[in-house]
ZAFI-536123 format. One record per residue: residue number from 1; residue in one letter; chain; z, y, x of N, C-alpha, C in turn. Coordinates in Angstrom, 1 decimal, decimal comma. Layout:
% ZAFI-536123
+-------+------+-------+--------+--------+--------+--------+--------+--------+--------+--------+--------+
! nulum ! kemi ! vomar !     nw !     nv !     nu !    caw !    cav !    cau !     cw !     cv !     cu !
+-------+------+-------+--------+--------+--------+--------+--------+--------+--------+--------+--------+
!   NUM !    a !     A !      Z !      Y !      X !      Z !      Y !      X !      Z !      Y !      X !
...
+-------+------+-------+--------+--------+--------+--------+--------+--------+--------+--------+--------+
END
This chain:
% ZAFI-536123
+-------+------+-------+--------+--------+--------+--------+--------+--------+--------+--------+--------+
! nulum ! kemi ! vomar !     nw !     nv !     nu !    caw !    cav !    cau !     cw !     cv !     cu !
+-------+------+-------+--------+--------+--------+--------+--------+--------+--------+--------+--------+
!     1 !    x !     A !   69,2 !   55,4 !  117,9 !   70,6 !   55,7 !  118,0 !   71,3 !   54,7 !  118,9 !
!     2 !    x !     A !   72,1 !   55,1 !  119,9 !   72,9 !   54,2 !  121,0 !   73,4 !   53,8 !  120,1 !
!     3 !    x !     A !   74,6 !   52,5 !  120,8 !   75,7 !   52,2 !  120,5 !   76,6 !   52,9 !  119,8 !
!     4 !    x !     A !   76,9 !   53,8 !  121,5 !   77,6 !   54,6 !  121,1 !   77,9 !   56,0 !  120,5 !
!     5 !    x !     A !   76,7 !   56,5 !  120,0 !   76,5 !   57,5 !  118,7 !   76,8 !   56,7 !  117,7 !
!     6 !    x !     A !   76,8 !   55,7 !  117,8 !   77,1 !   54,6 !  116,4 !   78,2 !   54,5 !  116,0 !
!     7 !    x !     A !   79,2 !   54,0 !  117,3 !   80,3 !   53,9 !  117,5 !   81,8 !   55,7 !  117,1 !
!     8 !    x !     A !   80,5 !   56,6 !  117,8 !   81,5 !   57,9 !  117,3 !   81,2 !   58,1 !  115,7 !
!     9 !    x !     A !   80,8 !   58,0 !  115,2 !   80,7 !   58,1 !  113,8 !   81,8 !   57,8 !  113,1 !
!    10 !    x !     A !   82,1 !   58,5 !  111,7 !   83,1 !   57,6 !  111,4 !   82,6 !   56,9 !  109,7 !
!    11 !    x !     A !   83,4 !   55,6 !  109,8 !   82,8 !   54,6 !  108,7 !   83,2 !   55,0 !  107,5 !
!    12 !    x !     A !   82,4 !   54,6 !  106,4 !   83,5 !   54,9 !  105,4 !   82,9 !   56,0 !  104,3 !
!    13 !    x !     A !   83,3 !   56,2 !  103,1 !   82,2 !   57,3 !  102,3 !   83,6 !   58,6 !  102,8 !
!    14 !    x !     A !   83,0 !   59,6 !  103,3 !   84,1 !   60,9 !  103,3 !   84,9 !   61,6 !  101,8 !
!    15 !    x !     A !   85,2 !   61,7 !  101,8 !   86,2 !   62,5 !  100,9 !   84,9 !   63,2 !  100,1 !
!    16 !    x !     A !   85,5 !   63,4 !   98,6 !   84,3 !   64,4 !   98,1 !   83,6 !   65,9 !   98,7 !
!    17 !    x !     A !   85,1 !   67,0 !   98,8 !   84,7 !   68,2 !   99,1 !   84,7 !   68,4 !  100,5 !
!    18 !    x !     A !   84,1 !   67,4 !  101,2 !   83,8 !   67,4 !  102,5 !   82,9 !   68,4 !  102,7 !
!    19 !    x !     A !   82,7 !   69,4 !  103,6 !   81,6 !   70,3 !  103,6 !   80,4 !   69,5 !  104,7 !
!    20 !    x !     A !   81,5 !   68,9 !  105,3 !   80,3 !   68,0 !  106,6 !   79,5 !   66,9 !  105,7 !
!    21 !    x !     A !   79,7 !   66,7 !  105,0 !   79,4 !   65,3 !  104,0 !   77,7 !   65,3 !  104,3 !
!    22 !    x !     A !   76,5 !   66,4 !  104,1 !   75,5 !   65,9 !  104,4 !   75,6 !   67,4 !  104,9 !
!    23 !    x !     A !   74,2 !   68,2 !  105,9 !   73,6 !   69,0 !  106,4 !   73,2 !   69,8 !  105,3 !
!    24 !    x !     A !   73,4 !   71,4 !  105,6 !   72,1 !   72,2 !  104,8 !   71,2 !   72,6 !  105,2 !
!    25 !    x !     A !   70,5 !   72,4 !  104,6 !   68,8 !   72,8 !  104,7 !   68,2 !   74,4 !  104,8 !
!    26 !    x !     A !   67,2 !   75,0 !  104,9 !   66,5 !   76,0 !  104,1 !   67,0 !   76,3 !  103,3 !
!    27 !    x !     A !   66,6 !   75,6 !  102,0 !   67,0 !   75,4 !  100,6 !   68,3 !   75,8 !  100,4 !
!    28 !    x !     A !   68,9 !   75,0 !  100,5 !   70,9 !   75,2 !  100,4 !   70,9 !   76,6 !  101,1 !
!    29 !    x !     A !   71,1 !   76,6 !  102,2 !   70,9 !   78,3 !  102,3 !   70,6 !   79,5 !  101,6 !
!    30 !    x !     A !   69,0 !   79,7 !  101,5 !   68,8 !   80,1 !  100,4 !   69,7 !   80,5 !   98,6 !
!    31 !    x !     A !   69,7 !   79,4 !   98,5 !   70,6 !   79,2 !   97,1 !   72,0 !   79,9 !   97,5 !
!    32 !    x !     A !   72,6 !   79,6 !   98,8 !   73,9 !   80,2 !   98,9 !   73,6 !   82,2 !   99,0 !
!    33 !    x !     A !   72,8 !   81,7 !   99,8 !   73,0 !   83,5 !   99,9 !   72,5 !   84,4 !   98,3 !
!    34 !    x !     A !   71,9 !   83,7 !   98,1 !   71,4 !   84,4 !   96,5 !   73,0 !   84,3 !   95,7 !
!    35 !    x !     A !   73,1 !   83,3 !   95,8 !   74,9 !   83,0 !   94,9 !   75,7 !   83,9 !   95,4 !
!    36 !    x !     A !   75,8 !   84,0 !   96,8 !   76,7 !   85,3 !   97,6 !   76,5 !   86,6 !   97,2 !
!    37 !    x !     A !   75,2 !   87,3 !   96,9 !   75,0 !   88,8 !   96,6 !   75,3 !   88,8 !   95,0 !
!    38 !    x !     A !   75,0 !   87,7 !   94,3 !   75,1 !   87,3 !   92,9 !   75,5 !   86,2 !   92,3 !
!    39 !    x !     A !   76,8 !   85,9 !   91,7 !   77,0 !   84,7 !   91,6 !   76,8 !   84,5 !   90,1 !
!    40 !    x !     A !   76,2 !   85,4 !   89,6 !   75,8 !   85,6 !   87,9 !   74,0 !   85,7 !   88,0 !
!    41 !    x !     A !   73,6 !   85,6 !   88,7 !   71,8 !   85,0 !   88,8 !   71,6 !   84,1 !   88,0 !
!    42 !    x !     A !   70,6 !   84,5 !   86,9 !   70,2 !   83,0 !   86,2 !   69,2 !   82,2 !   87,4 !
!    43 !    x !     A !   69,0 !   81,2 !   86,4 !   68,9 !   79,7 !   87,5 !   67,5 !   79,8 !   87,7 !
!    44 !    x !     A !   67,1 !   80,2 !   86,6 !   65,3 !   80,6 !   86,8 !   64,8 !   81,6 !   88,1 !
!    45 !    x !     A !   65,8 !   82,8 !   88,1 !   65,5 !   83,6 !   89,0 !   65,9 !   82,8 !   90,5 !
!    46 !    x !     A !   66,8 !   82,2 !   90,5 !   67,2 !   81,7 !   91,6 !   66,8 !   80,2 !   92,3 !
!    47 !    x !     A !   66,0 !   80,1 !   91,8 !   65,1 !   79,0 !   91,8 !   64,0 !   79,7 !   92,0 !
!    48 !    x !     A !   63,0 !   80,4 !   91,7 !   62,4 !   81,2 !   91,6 !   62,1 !   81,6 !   93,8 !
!    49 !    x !     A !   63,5 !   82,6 !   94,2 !   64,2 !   82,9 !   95,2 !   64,0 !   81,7 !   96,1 !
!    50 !    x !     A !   64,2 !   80,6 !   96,0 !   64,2 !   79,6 !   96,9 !   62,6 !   78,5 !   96,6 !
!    51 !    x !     A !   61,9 !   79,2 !   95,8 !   60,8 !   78,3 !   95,9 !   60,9 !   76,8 !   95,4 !
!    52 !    x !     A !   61,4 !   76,7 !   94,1 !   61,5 !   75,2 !   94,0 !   62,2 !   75,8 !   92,4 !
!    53 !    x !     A !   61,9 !   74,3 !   91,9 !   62,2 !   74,0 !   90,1 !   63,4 !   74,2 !   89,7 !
!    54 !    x !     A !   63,7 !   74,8 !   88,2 !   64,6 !   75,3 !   88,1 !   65,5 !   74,1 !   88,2 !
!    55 !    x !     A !   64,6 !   72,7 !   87,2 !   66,1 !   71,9 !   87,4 !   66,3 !   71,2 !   88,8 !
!    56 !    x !     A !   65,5 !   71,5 !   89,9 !   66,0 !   71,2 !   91,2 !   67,1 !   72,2 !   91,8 !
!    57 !    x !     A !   66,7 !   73,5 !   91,5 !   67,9 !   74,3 !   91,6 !   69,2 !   74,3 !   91,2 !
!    58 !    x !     A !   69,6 !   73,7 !   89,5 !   70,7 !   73,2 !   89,3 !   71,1 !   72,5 !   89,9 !
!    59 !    x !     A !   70,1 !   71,3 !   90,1 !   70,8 !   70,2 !   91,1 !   71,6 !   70,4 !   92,5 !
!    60 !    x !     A !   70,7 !   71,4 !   92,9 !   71,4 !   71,5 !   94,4 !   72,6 !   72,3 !   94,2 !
!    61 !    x !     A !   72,5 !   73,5 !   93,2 !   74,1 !   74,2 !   93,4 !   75,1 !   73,2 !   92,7 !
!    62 !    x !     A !   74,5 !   72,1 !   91,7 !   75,8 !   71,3 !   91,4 !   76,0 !   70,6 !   92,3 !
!    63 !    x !     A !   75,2 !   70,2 !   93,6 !   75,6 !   69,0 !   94,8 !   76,3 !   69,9 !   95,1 !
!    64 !    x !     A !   76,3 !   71,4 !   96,0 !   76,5 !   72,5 !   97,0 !   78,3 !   72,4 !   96,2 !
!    65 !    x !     A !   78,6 !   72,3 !   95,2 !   79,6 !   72,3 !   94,7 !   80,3 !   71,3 !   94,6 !
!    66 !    x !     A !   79,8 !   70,3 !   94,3 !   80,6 !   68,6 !   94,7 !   80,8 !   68,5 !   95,9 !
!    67 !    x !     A !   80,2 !   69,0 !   96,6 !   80,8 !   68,9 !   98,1 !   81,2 !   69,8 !   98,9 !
!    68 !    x !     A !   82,0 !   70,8 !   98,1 !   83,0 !   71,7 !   98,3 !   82,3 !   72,5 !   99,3 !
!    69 !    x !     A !   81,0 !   73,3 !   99,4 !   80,5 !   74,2 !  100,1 !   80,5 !   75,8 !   99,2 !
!    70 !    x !     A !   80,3 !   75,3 !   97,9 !   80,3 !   76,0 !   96,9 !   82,2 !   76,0 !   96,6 !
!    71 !    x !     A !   82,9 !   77,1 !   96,5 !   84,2 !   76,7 !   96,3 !   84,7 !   77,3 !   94,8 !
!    72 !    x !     A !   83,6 !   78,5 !   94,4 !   84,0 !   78,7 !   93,2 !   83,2 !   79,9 !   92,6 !
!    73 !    x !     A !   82,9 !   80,2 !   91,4 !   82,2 !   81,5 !   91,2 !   83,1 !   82,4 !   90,5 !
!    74 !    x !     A !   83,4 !   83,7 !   91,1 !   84,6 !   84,4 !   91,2 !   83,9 !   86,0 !   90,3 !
!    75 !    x !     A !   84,5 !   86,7 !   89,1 !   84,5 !   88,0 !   88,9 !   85,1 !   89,0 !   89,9 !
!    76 !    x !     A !   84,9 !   90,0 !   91,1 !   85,3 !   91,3 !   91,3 !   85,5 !   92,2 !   90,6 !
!    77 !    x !     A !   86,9 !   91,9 !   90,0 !   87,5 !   93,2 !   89,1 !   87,9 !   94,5 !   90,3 !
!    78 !    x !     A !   87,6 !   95,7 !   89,7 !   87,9 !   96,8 !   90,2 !   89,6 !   97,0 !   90,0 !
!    79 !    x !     A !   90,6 !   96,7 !   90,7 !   91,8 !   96,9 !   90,9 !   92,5 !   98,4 !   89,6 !
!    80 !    x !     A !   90,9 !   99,7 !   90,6 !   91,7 !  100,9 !   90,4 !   91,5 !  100,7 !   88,8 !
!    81 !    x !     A !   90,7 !   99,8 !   88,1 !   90,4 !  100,1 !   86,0 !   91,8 !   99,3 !   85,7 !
!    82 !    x !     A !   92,2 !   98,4 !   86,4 !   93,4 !   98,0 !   85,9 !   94,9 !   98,2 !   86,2 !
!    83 !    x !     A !   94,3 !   99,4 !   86,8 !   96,0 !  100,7 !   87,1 !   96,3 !  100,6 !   88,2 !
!    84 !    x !     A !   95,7 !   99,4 !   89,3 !   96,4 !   99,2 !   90,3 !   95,6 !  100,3 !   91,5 !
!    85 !    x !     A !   95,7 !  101,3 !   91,6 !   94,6 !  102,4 !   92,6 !   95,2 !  102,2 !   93,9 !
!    86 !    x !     A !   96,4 !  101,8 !   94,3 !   96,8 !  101,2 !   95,6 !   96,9 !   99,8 !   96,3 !
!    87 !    x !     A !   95,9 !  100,0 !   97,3 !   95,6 !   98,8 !   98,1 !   96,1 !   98,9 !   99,0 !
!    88 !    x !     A !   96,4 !   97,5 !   99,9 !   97,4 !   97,9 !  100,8 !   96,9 !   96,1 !  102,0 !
!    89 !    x !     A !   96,5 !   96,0 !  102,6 !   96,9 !   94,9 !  104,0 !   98,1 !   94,8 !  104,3 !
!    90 !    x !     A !   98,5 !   93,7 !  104,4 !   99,6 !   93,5 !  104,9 !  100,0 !   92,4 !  105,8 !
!    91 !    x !     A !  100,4 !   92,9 !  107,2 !  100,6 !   91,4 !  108,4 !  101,9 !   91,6 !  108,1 !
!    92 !    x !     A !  102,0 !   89,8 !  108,3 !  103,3 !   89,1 !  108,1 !  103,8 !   88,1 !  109,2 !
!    93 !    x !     A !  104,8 !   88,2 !  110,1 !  105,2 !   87,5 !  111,1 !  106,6 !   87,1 !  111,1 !
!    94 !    x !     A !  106,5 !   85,2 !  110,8 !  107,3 !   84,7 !  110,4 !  108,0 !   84,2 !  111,5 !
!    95 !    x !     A !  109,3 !   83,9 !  110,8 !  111,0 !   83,8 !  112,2 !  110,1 !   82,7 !  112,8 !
!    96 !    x !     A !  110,4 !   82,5 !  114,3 !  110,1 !   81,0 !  115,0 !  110,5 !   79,9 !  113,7 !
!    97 !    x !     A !  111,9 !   79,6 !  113,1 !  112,3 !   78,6 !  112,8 !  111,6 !   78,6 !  111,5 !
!    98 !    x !     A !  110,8 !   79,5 !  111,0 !  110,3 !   79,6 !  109,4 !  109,1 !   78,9 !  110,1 !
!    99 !    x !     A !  108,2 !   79,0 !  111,2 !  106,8 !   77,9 !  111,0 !  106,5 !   76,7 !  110,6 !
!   100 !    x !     A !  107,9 !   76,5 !  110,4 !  107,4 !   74,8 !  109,8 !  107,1 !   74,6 !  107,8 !
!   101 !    x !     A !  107,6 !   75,6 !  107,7 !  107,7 !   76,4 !  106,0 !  106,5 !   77,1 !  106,1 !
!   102 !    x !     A !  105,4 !   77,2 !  106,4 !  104,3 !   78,1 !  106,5 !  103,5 !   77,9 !  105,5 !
!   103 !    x !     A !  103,0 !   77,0 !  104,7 !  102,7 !   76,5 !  103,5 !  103,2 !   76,6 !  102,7 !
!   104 !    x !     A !  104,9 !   76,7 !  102,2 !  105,6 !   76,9 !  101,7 !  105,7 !   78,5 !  101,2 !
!   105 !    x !     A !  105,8 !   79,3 !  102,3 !  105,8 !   80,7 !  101,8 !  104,6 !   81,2 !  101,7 !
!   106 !    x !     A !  103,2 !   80,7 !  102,5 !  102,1 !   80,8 !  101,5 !  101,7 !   80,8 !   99,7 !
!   107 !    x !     A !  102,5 !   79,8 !   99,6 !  102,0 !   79,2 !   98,2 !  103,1 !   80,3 !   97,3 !
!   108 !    x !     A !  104,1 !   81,0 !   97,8 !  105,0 !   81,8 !   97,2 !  104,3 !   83,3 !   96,9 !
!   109 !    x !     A !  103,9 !   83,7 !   97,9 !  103,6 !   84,6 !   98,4 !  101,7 !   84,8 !   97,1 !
!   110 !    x !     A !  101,3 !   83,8 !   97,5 !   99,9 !   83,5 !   96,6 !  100,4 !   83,9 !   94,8 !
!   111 !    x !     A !  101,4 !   83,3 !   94,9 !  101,6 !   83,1 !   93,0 !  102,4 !   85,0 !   92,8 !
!   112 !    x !     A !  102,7 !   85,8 !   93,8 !  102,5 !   87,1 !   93,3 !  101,5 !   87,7 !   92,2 !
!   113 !    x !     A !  102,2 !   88,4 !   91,2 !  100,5 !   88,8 !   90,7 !   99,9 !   90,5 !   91,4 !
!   114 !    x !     A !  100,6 !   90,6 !   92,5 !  100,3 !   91,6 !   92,9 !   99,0 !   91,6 !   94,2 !
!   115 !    x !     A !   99,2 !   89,8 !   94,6 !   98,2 !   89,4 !   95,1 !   96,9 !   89,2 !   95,0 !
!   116 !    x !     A !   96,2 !   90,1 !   95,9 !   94,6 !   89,8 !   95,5 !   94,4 !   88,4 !   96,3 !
!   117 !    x !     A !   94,3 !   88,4 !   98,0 !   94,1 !   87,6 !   98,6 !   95,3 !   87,4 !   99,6 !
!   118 !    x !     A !   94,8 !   86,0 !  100,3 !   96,1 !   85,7 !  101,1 !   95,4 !   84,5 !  102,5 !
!   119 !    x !     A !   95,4 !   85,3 !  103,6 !   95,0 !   84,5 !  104,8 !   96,1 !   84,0 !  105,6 !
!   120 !    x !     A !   95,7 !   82,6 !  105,8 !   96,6 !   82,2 !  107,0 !   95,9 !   82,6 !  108,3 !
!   121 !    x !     A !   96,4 !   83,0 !  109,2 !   95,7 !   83,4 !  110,8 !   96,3 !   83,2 !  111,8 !
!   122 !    x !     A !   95,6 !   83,4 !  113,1 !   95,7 !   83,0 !  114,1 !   96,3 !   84,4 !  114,8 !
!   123 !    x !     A !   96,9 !   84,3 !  116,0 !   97,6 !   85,7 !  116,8 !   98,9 !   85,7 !  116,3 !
!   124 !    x !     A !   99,4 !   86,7 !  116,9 !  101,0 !   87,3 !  116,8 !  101,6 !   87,3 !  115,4 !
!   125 !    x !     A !  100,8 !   87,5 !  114,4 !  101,2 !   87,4 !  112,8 !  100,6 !   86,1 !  112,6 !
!   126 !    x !     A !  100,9 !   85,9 !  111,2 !  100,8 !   84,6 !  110,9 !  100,0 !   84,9 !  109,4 !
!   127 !    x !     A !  100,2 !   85,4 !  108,8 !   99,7 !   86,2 !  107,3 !   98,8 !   87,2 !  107,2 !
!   128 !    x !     A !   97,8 !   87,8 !  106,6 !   97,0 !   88,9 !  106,4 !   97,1 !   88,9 !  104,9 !
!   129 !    x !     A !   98,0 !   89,7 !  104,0 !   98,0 !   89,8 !  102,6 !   97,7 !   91,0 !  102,1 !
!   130 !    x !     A !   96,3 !   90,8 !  101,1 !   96,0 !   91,5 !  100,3 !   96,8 !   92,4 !   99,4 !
!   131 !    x !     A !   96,8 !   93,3 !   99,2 !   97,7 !   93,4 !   97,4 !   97,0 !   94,6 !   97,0 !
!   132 !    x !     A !   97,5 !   94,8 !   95,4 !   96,6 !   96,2 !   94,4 !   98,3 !   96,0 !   93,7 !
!   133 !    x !     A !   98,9 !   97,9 !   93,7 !   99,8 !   98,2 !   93,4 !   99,6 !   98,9 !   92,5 !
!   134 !    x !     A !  100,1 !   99,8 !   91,3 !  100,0 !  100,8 !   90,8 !  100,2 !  102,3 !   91,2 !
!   135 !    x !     A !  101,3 !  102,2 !   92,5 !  101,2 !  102,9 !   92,9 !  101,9 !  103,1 !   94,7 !
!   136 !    x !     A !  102,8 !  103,8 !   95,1 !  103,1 !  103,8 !   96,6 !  104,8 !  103,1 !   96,3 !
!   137 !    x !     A !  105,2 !  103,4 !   95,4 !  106,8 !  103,4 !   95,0 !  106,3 !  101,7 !   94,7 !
!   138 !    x !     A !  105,8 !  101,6 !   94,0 !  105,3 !   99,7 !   93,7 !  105,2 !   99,0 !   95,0 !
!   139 !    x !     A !  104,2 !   99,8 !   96,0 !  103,9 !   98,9 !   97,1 !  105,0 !   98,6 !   97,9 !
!   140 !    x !     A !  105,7 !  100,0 !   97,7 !  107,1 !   99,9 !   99,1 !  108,3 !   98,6 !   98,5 !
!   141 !    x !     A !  108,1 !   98,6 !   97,3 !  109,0 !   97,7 !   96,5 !  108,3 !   96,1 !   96,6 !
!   142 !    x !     A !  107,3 !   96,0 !   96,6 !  106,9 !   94,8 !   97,1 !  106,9 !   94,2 !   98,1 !
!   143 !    x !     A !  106,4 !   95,1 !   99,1 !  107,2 !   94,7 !  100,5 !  108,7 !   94,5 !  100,8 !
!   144 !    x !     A !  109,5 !   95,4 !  100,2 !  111,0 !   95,1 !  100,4 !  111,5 !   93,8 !   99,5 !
!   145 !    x !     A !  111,1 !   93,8 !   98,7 !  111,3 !   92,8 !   97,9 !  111,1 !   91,4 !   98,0 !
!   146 !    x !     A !  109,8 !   91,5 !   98,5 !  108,6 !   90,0 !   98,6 !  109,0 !   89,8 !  100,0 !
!   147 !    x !     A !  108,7 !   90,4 !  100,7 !  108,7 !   90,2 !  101,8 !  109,9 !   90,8 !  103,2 !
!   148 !    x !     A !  110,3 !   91,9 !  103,2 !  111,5 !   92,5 !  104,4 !  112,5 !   91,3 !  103,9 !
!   149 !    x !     A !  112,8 !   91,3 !  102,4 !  114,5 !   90,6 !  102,5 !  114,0 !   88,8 !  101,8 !
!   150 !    x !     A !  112,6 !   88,6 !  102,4 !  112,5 !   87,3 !  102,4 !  113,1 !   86,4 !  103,8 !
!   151 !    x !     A !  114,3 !   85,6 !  103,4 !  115,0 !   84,7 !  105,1 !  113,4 !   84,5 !  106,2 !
!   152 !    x !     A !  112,5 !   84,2 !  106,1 !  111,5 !   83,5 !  106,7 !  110,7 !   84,5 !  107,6 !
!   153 !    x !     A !  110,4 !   85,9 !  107,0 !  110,0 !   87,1 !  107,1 !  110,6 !   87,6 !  108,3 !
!   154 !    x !     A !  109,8 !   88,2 !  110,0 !  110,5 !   88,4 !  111,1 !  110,1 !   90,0 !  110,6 !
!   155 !    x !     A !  108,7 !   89,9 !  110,3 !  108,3 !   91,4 !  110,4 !  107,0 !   91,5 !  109,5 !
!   156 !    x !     A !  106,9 !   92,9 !  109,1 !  105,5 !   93,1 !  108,4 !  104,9 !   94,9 !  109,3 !
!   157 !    x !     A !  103,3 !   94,3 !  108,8 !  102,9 !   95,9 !  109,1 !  101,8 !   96,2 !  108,0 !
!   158 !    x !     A !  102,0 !   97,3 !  106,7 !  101,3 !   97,6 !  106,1 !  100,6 !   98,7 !  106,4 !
!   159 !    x !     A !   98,7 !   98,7 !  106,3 !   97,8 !   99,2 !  106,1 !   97,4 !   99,5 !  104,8 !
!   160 !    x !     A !   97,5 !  100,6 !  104,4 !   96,3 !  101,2 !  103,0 !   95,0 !  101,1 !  103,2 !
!   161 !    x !     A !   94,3 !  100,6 !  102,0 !   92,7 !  100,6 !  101,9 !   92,6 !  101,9 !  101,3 !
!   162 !    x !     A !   91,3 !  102,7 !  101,9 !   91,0 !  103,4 !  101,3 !   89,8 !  103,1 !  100,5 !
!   163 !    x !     A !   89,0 !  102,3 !  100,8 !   88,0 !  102,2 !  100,3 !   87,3 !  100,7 !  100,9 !
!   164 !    x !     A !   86,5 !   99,8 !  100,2 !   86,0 !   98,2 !  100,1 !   84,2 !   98,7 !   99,8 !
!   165 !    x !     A !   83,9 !   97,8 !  100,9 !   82,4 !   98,2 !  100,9 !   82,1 !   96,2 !  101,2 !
!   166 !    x !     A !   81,3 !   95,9 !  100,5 !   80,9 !   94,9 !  100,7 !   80,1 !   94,5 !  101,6 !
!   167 !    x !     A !   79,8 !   93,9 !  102,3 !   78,6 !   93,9 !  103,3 !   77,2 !   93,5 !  103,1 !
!   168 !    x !     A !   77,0 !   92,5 !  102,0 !   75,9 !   92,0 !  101,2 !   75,2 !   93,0 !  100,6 !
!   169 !    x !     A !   76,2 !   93,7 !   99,3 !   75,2 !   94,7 !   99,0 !   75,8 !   95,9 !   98,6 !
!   170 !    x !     A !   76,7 !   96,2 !   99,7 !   77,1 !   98,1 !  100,0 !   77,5 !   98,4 !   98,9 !
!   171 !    x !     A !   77,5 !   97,9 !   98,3 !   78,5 !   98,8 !   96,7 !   79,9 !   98,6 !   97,6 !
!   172 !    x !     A !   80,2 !   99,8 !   97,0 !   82,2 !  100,3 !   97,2 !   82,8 !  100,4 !   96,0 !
!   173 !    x !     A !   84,1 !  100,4 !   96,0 !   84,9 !  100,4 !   95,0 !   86,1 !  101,5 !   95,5 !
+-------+------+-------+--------+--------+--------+--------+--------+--------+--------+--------+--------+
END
């Protein structure tokens, strides 16, 4: 190693949920994508999957997880069993003078319980928001509500889902 690959490095132990903190391997891979199609796999099978001991398996998804590559193991509730059968996208493009509040009306916008998910993004809009309504009269009311007569709010454009196909393993909802 030069100098100066020495020198670009930086000193110091990184933060915990660093994802750069060490490389993944085979292995970590492995374990992630098994966790991605299933995040309810017992450990035996998934160990199993990756060729290695179950309690090496634990180990690595608890490292994969201290070092924030793993961010969380999440249930997929079906919206439409809990009344909500309307889905809706929604872009959100905030005033020039609201960008500095962009975290701010994220974190507003998140604690909805109408919200499933919520991206910050790049382009003309600034927002890509999820939501599960009960119905169309609910959805139009959330947008007027949450969002048209929010000060920060320049403009919105809502899309209906018709249907959510996973890409891992094709089940729709």
């Amino acid at each position: 190693m030069s100098a100066e690959d020495s020198a670009s490095r930086p000193r110091g132990p990184r933060p915990p949920n660093d994802v750069r903190r060490a490389p993944l391997d085979r292995i970590d891979l492995i374990l992630i994508d098994e966790l991605r199609r299933d995040a309810r796999i017992p450990n035996n099978a998934l160990a199993a999957a990756a060729g290695i001991a179950p309690s090496t398996a634990l180990g690595r998804v608890r490292s994969l997880v201290e070092r924030g590559v793993i961010r969380g193991f999440h249930a997929e509730i079906d919206p439409e069993a809990l009344g909500q059968g309307i889905q809706a996208m929604i872009s959100v493009r905030l005033q020039a003078d609201a960008r500095k509040r962009i975290s701010e009306f994220g974190k507003q916008i998140a604690a909805l319980e109408e919200v499933l998910n919520i991206y910050f993004i790049a382009g003309a809009d600034d927002f890509l928001i999820q939501i599960a309504t009960v119905d169309t009269a609910a959805l139009r009311n959330f947008v007027v509500d949450n969002l048209s007569a929010h000060p920060a709010v320049a403009a919105t454009e809502t899309i209906l889902i018709f249907e959510h196909v996973r890409p891992r393993n094709g089940t729709a909802y």
